[in-house]
Backbone as ProteinMPNN parsed JSONL, in Angstrom:
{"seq_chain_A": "XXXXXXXXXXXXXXXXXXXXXXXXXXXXXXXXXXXXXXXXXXXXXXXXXXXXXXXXXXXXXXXXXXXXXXXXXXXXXXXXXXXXXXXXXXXXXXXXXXXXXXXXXXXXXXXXXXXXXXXXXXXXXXXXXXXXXXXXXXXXXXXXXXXXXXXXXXXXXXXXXXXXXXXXXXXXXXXXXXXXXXXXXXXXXXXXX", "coords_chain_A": {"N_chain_A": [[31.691, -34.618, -29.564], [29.402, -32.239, -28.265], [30.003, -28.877, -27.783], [28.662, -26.666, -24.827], [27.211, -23.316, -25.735], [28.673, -20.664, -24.63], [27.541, -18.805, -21.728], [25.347, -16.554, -21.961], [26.059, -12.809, -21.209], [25.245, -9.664, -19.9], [26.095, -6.1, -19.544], [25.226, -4.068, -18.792], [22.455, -2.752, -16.987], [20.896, -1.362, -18.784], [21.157, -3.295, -21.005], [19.947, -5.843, -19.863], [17.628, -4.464, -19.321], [16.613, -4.447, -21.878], [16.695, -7.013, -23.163], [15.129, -8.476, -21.047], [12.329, -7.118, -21.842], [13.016, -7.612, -24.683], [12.325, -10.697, -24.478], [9.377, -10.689, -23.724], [8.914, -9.698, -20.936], [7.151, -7.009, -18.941], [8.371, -5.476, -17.879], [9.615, -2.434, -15.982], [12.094, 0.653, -16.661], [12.556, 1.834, -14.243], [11.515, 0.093, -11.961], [13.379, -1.9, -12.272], [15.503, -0.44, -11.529], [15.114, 0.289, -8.87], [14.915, -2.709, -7.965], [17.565, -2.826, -7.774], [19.003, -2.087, -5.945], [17.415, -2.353, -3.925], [18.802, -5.249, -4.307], [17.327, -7.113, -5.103], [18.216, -7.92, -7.731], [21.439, -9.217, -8.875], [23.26, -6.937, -9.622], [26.235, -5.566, -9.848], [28.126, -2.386, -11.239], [29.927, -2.143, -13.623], [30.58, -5.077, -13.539], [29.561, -7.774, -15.234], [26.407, -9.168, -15.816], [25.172, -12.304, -15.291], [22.945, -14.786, -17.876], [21.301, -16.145, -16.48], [21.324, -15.201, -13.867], [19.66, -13.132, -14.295], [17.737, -14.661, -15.195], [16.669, -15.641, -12.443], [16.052, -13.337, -11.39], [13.905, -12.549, -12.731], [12.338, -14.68, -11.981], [11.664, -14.037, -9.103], [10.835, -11.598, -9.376], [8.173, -12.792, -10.576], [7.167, -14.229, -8.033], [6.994, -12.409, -6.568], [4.985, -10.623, -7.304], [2.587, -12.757, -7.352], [2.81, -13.597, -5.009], [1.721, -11.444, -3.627], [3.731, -9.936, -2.329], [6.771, -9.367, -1.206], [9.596, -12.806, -1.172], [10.13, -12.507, 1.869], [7.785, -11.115, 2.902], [5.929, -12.822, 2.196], [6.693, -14.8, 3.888], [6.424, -13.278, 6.254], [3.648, -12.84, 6.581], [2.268, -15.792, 6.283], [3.563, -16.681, 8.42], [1.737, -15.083, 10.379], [-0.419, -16.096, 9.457], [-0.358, -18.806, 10.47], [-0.335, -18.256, 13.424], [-2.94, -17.004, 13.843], [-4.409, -19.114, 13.033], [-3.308, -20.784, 14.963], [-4.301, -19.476, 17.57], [-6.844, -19.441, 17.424], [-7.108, -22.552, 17.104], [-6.087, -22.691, 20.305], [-8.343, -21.345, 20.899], [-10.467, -22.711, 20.424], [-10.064, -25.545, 21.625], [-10.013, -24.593, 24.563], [-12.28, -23.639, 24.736], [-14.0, -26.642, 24.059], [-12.552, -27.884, 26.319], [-13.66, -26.929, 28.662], [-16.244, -27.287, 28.095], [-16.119, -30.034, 27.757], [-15.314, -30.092, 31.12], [-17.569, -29.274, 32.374], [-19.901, -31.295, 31.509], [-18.673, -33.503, 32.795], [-18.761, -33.009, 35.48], [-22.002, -32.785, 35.102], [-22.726, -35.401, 34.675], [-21.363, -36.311, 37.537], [-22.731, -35.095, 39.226], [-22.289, -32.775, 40.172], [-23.298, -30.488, 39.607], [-26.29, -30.009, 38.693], [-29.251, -29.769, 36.36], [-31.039, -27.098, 36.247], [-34.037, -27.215, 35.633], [-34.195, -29.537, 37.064], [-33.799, -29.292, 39.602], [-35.855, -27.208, 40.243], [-38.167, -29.279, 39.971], [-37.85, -30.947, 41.583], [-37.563, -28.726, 44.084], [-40.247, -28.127, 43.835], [-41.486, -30.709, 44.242], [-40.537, -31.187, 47.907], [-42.506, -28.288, 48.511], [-44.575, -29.242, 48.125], [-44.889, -32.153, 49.647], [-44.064, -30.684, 52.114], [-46.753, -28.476, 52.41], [-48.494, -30.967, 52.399], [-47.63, -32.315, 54.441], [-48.302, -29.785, 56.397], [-51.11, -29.203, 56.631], [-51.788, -31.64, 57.527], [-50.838, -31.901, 60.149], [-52.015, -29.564, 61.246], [-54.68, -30.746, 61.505], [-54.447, -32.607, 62.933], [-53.355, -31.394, 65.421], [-56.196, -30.25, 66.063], [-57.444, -31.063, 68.006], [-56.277, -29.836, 70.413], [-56.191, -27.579, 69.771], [-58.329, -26.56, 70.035], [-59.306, -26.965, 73.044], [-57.704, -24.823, 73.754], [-59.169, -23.146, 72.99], [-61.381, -22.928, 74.772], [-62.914, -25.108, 74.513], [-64.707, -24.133, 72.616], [-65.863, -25.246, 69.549], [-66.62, -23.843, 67.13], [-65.001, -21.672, 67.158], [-62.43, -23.157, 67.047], [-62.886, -24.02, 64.659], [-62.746, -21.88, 63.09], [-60.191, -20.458, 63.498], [-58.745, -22.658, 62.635], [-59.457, -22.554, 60.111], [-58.692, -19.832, 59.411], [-56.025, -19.977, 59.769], [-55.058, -22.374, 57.419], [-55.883, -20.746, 55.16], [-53.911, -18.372, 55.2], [-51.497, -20.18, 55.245], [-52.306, -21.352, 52.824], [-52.188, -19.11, 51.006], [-49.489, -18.056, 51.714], [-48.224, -20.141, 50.636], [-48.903, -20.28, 47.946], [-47.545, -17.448, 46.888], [-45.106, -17.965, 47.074], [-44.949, -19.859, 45.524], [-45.186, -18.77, 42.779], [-43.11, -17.452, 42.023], [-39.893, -16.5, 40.506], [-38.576, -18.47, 40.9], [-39.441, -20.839, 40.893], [-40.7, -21.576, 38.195], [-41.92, -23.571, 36.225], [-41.142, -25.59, 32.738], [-43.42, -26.695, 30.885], [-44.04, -29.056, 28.17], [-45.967, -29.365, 25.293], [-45.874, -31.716, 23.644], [-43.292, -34.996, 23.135], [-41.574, -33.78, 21.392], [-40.952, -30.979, 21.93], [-39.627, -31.784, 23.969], [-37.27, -32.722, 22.705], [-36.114, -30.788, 21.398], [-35.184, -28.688, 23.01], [-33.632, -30.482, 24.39]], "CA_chain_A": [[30.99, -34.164, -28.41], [28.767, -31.583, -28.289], [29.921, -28.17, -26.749], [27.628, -25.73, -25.331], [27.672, -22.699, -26.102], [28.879, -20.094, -23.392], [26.236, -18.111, -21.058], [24.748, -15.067, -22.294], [26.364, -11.884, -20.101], [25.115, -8.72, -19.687], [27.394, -5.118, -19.332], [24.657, -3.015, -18.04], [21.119, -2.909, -16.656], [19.606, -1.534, -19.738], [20.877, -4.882, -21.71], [19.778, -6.451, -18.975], [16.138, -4.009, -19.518], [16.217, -4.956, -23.084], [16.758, -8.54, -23.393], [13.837, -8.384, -20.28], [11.078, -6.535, -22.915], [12.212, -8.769, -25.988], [11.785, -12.034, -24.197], [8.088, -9.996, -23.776], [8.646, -9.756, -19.715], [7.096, -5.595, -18.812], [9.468, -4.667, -16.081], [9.844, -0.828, -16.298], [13.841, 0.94, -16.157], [12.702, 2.522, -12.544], [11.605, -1.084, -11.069], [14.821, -2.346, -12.158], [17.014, 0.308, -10.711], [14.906, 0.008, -7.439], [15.489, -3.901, -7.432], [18.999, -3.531, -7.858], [19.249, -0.971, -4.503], [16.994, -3.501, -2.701], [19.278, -6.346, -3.66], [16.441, -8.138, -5.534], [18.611, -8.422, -9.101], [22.628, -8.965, -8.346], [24.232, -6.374, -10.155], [27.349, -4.478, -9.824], [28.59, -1.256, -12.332], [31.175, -3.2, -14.299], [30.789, -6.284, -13.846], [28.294, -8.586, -15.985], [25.326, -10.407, -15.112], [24.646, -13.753, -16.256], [21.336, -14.534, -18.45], [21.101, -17.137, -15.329], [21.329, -14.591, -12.71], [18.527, -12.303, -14.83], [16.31, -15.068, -15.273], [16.795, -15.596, -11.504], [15.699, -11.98, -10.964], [12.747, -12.583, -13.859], [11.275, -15.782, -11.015], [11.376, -13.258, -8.011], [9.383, -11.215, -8.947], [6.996, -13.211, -10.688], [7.032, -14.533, -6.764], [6.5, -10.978, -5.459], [3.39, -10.946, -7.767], [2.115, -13.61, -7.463], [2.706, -13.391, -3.341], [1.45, -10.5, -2.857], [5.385, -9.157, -1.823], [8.273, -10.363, -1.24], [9.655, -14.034, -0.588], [10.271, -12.108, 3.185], [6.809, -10.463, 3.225], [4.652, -13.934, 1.792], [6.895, -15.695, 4.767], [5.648, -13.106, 7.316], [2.185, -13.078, 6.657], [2.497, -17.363, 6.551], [3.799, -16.404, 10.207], [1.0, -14.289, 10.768], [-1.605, -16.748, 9.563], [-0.148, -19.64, 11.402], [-0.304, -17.768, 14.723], [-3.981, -16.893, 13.891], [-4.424, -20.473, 13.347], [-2.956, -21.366, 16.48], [-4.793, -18.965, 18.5], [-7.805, -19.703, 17.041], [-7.013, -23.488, 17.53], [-6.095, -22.666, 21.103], [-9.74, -21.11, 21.981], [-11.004, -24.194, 20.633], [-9.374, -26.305, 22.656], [-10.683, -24.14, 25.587], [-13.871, -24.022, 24.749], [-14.117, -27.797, 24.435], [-12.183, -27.97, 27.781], [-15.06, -26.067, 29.639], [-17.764, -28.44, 27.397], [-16.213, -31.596, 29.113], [-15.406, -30.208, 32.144], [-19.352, -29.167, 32.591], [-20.484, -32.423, 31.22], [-18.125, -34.346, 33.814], [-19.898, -31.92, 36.996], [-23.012, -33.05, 35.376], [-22.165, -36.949, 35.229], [-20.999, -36.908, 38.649], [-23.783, -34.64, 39.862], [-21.94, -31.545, 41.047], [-24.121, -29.346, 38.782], [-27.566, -30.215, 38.316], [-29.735, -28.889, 35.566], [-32.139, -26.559, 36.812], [-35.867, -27.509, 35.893], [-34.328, -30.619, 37.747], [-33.877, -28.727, 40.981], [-37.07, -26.768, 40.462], [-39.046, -30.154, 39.923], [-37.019, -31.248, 43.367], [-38.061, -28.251, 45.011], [-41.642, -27.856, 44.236], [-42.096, -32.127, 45.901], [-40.618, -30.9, 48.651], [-42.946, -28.071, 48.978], [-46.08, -29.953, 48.117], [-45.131, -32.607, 51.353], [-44.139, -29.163, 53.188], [-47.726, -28.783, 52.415], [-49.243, -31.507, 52.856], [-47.554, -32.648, 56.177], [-48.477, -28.908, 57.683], [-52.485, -28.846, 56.781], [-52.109, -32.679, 58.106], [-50.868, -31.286, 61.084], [-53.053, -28.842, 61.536], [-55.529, -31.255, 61.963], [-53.913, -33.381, 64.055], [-53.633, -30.144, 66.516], [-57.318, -29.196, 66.287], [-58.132, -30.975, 69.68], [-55.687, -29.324, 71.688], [-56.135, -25.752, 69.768], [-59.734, -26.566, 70.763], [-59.25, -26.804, 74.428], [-56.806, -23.828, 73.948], [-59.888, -21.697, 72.809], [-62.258, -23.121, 75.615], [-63.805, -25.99, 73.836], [-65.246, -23.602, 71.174], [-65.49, -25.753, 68.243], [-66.415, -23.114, 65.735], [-63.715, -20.715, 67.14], [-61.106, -23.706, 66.687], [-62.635, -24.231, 63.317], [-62.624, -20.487, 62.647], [-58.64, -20.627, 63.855], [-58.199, -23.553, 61.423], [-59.59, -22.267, 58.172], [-57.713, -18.944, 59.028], [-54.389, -20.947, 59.279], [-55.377, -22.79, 56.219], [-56.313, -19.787, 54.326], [-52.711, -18.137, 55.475], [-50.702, -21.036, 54.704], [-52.479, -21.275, 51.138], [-51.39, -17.785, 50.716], [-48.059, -18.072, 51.488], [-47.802, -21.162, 49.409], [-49.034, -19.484, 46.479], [-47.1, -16.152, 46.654], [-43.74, -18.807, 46.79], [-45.087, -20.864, 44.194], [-45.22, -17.386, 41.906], [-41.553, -16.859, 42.411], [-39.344, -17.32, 39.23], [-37.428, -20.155, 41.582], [-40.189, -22.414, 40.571], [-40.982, -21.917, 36.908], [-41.686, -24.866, 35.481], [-41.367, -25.689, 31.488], [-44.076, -27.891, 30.294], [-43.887, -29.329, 26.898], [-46.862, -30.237, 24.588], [-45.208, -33.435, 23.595], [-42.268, -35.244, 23.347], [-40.849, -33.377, 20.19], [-40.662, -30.008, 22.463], [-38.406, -32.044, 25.271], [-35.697, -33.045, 22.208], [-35.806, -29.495, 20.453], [-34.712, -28.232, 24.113], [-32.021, -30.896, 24.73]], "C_chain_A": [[30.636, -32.698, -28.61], [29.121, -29.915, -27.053], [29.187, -27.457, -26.315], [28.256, -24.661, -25.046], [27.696, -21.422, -24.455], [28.049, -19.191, -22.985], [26.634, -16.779, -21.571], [25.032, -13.961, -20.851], [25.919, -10.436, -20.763], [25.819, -7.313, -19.366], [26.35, -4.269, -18.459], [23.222, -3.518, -17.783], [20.017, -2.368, -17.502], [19.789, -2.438, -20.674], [19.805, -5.382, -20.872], [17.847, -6.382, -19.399], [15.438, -4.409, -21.129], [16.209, -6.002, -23.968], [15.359, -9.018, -22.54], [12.239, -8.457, -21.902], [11.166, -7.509, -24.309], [11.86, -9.929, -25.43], [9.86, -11.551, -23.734], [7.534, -9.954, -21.683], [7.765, -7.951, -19.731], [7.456, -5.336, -17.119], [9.48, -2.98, -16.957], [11.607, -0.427, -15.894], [13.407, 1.13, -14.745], [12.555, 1.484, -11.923], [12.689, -1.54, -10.814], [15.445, -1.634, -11.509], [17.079, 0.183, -9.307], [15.121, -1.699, -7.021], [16.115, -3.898, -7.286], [19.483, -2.337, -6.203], [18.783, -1.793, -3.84], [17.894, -4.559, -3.041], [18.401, -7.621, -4.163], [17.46, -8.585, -6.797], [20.295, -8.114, -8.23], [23.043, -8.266, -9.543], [24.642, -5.355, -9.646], [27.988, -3.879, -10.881], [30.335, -2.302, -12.157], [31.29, -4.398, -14.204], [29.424, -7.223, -14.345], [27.966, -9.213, -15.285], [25.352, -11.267, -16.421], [23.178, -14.144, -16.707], [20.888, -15.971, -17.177], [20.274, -16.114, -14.096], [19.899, -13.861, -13.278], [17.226, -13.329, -14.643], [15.559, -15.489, -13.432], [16.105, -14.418, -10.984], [14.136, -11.987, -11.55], [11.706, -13.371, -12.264], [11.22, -14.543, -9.352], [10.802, -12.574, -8.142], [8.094, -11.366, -9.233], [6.147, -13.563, -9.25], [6.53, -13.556, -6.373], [5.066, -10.975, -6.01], [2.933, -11.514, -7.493], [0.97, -13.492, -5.475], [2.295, -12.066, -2.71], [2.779, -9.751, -2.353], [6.315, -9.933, -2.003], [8.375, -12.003, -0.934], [9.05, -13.338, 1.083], [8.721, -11.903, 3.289], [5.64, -11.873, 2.893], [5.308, -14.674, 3.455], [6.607, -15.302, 6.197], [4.112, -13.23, 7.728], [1.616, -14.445, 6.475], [2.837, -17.282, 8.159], [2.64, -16.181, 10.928], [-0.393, -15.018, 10.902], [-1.828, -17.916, 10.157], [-0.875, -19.109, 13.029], [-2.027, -17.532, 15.199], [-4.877, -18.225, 14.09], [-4.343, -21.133, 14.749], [-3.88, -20.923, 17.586], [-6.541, -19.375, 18.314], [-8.332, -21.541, 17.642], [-6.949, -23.544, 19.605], [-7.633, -22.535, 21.876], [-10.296, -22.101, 21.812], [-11.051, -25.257, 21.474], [-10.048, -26.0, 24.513], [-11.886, -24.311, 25.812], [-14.527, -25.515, 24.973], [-13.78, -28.422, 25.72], [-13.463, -27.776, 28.337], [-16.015, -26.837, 29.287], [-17.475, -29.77, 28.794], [-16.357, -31.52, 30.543], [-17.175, -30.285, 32.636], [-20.202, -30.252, 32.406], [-20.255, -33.799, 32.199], [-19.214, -33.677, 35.249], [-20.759, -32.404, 36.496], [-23.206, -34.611, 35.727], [-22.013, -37.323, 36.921], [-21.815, -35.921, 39.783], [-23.24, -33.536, 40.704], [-22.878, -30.79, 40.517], [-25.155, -29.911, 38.085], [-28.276, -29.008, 37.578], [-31.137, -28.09, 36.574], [-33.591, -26.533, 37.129], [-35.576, -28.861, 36.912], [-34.646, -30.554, 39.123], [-35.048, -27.591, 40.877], [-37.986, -27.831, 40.998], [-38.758, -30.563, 41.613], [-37.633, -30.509, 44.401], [-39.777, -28.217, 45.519], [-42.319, -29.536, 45.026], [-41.653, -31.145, 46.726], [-41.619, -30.068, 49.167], [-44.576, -28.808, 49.13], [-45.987, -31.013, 49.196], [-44.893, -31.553, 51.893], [-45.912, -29.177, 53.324], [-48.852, -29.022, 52.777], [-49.085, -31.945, 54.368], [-48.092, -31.296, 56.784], [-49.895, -29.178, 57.57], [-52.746, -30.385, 57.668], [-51.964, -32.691, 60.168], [-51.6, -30.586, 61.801], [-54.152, -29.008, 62.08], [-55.63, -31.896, 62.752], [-54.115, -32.322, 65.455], [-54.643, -29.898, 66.677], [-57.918, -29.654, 67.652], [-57.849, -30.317, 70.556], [-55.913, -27.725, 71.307], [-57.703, -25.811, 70.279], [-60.11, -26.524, 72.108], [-58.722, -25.454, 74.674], [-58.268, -22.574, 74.137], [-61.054, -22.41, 74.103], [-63.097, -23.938, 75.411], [-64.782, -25.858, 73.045], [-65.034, -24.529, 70.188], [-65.426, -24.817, 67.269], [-65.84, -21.851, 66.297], [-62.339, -21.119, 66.911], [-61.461, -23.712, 65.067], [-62.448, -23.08, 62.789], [-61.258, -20.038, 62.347], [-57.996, -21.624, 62.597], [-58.199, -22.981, 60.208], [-58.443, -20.963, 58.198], [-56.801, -19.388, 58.56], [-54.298, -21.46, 57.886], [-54.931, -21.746, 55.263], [-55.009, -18.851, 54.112], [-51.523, -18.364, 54.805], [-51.178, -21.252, 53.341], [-51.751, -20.256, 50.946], [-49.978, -17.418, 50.403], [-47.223, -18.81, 50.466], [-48.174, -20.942, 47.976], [-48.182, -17.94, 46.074], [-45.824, -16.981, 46.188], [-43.764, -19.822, 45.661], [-44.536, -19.767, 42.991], [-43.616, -16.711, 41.712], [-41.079, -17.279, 40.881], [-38.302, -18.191, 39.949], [-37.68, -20.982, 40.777], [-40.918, -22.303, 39.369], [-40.479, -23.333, 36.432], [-41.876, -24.99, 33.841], [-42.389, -26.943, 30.993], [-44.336, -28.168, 29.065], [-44.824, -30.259, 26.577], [-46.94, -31.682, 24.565], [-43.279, -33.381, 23.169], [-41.291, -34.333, 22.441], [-40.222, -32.135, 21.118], [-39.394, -30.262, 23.341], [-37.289, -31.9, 24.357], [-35.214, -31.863, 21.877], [-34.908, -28.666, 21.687], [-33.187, -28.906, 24.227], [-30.978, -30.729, 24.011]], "O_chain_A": [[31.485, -31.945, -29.086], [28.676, -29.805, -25.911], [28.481, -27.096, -27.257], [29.325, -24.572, -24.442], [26.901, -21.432, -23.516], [27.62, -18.531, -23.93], [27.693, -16.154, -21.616], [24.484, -14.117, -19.76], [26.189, -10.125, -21.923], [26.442, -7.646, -18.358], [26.759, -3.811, -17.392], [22.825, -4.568, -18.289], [18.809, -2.56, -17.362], [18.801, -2.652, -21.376], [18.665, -5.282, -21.327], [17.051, -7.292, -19.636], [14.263, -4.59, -21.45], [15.86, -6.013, -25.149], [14.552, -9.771, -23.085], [11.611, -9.317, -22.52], [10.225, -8.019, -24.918], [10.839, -10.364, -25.963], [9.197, -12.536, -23.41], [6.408, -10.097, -21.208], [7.803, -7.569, -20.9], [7.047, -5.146, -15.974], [9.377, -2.639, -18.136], [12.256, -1.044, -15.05], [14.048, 0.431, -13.961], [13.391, 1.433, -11.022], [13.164, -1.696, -9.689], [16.148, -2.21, -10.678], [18.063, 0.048, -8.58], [15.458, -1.975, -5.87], [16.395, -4.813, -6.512], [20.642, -2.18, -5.819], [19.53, -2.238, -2.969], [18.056, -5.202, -2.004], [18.597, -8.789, -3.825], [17.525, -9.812, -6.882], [20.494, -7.265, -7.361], [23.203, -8.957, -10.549], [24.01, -4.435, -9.129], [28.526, -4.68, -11.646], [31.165, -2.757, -11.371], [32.203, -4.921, -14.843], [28.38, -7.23, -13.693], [28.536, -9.798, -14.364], [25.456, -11.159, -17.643], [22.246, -13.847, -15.96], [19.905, -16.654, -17.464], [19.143, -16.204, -13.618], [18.932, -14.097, -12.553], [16.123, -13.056, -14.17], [14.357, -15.598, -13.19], [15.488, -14.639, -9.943], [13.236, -11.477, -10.883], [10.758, -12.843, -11.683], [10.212, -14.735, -8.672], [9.94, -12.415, -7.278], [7.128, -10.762, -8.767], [4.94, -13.356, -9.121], [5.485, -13.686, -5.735], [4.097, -11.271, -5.311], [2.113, -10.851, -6.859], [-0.165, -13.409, -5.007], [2.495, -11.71, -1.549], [2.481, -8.655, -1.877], [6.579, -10.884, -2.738], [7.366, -12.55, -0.487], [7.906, -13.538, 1.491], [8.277, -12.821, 3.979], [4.528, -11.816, 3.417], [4.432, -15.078, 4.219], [6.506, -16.085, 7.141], [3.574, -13.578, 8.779], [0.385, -14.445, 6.487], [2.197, -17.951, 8.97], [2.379, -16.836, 11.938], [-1.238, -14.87, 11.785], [-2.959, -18.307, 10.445], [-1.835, -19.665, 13.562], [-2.46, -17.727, 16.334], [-5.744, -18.42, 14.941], [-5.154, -21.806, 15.384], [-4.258, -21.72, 18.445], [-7.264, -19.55, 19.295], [-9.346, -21.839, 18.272], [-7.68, -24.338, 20.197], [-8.068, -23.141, 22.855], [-10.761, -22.67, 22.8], [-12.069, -25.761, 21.95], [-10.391, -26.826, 25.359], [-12.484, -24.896, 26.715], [-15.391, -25.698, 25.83], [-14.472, -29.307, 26.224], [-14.269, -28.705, 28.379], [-16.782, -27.171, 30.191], [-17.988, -30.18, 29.834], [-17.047, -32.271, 31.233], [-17.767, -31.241, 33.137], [-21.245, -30.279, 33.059], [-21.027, -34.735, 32.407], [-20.274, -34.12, 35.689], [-21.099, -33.132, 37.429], [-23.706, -35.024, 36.773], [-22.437, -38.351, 37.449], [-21.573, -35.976, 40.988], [-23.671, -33.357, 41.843], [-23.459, -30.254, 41.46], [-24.985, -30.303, 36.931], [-28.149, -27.809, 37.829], [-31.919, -28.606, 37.372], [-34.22, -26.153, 38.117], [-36.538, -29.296, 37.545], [-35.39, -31.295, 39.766], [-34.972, -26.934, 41.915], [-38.562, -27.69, 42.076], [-39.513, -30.401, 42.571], [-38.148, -31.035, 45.388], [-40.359, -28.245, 46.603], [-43.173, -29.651, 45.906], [-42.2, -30.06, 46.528], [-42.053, -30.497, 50.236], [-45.393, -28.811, 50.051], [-46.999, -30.995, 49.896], [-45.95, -31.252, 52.448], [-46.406, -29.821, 54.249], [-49.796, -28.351, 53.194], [-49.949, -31.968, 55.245], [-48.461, -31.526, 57.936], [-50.24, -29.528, 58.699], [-53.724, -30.443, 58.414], [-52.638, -33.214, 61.055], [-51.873, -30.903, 62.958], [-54.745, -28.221, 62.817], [-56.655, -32.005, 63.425], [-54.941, -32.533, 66.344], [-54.691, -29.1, 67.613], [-58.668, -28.957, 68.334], [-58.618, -30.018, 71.47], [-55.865, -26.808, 72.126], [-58.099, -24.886, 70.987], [-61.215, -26.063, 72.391], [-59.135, -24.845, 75.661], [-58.42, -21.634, 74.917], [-61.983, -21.644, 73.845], [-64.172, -23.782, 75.989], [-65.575, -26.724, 72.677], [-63.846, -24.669, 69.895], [-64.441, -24.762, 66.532], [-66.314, -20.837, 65.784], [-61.37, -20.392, 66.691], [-60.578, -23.472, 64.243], [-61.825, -23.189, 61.733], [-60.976, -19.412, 61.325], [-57.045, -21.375, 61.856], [-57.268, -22.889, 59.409], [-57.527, -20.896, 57.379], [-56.504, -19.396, 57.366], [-53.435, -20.96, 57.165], [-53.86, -21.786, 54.658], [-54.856, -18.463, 52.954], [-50.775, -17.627, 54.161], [-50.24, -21.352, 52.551], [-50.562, -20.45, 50.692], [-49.44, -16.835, 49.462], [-46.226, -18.53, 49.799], [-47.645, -21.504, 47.017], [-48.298, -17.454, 44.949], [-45.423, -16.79, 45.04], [-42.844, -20.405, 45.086], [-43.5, -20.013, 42.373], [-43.271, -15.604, 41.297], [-41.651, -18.117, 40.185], [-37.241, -18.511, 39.414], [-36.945, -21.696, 40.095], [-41.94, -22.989, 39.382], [-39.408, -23.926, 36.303], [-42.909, -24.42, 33.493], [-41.943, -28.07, 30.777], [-45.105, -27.31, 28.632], [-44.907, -31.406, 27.016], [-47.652, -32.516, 25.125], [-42.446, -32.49, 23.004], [-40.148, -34.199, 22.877], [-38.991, -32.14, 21.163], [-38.448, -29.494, 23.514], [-36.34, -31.205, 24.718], [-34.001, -31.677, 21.976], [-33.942, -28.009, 21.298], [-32.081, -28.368, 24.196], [-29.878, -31.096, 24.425]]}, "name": "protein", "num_of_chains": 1, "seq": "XXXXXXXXXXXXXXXXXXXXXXXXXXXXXXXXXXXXXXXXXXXXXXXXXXXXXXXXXXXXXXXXXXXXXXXXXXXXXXXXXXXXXXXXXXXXXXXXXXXXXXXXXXXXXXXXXXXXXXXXXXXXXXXXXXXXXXXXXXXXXXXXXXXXXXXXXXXXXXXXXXXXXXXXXXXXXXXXXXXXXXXXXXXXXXXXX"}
């Protein structure tokens, strides 16, 4: 049976630096002295390291390289990018909230789109309208007695009114209430929706 042979120990930290450089690692003496104050390489004055424990020290800080820092410092900024994640995920979440909710209000007709309630308003005013000039005419016997059975002082009275009520109905048309969007053809309606 085959024994093996017993682990390679170390007395000091410049074995330690010069077993490092021949295996062709480039650690510098000052890194080392500062790992061994941080606690990155285990050694204590007088007592040997093991070529275990070194190569142990060798993978940490390939890690620190590699990671940008430390184990500690790759596992905060993994913290850091989670959280960004999350928050990020969170506005999402919001934002889509607010989509459905708005899409539900429109479904169930709390919140109507706007050219809809333009289109809405301007019927209404066009019977507004038409029922008053229909009116108008309806009245012209009695505004005709009113003026003394003048006809062409009731019709004089009429066209004013007329002429009035156009007026008004064109200054309120002119409003940005009642902009309306009219689209060439159909391609314009989808590019909108």
């Amino acid at each position: 049976m085959e024994e093996t042979p017993p682990e390679r120990e170390f007395k000091t930290l410049m074995d330690v630096l010069r077993f490092l450089q021949g295996e062709g690692f480039s650690i510098e003496k000052t890194k080392l002295y500062q790992d061994q104050k941080s606690g990155l390489i285990r050694y204590k004055k007088g007592q040997p390291i093991t070529e275990t424990e070194v190569l142990a020290y060798v993978t940490r800080v390939e890690l620190e390289k590699t990671d940008g820092g430390s184990p500690i410092t790759a596992a905060r900024q993994l913290e850091k990018d989670n959280a960004a994640k999350r928050a990020l995920a969170l506005e999402l979440m919001a934002q889509k909230r607010e989509m459905v909710a708005l899409q539900l209000a429109r479904e169930k007709k709390k919140l109507v789109d706007r050219n809809e309630v333009d289109q809405m308003l301007v019927g209404l005013l066009q019977i507004l309208d038409t029922s008053a000039k229909q009116l108008m005419d309806r009245l012209m016997p009695d505004i005709s007695r009113m003026v003394g059975g003048d006809g062409s002082k009731a019709n004089l009275g009429r066209d004013l009114l007329r002429q009035e009520w156009d007026a008004m109905m064109h200054r309120l048309s002119r409003t940005e209430a009642f902009e309306l969007k009219y689209a060439d053809d159909e391609k314009d309606f989808l590019e909108e929706g």
